[in-house]
C-alpha positions in Angstrom: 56.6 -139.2 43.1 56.7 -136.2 40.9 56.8 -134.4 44.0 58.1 -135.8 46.9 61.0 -137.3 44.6 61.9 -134.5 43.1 65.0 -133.2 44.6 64.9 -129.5 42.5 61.3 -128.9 44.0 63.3 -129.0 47.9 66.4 -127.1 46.6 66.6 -123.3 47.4 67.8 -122.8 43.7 65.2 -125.2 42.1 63.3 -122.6 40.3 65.8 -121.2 38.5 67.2 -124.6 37.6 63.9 -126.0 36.8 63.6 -122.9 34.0 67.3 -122.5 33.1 69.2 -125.6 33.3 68.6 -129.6 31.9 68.5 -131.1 35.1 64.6 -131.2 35.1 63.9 -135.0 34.1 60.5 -133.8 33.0 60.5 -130.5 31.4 57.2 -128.9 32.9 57.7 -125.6 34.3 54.7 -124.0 35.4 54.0 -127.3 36.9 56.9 -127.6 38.7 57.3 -124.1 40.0 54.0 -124.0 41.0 54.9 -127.0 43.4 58.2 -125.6 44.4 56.4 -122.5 45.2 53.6 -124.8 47.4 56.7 -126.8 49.2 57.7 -124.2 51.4 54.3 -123.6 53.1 53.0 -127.7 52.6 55.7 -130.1 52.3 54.4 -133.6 53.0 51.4 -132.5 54.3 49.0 -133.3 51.4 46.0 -131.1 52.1 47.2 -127.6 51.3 47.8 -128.7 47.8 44.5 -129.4 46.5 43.5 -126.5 49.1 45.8 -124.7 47.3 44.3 -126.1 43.7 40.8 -125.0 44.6 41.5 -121.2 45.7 42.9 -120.4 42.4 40.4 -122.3 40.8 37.9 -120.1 43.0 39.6 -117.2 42.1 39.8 -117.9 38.6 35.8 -118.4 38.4 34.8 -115.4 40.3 37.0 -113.5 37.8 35.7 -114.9 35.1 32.0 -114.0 36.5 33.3 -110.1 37.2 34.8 -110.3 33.4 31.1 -111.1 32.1 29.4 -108.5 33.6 27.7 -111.9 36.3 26.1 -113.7 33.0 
């Protein structure tokens, strides 16, 4: 509901308003530009996002593997 509800996360403007204005009901916004930012290319269609969750989470491991020299 978070997302599909949300009427900032399908607005052109909604990540400057989720960051500079009140209108966010919950104020998380990392969270919510990170799904604003995933609306454009997903919308409805509930695969990319955890697609999407799983390539930075990737990402975020093989850096972490480069950072400690593969230990």
């Amino acid at each position: 509901m978070f997302l599909t509800d949300n009427p900032l996360i399908r607005a052109a403007d909604g990540l400057r308003r989720f960051w500079f204005t009140g209108e966010p009901v919950a104020y998380w916004p990392v969270t919510s530009s990170t799904l604003w930012l995933e609306w454009s290319p997903w919308g409805h269609r509930s695969l990319g996002y955890p697609v999407t969750n799983l390539l930075l989470h990737a990402c975020e491991t093989a850096k972490g593997a480069n950072d400690s020299g593969g230990r």
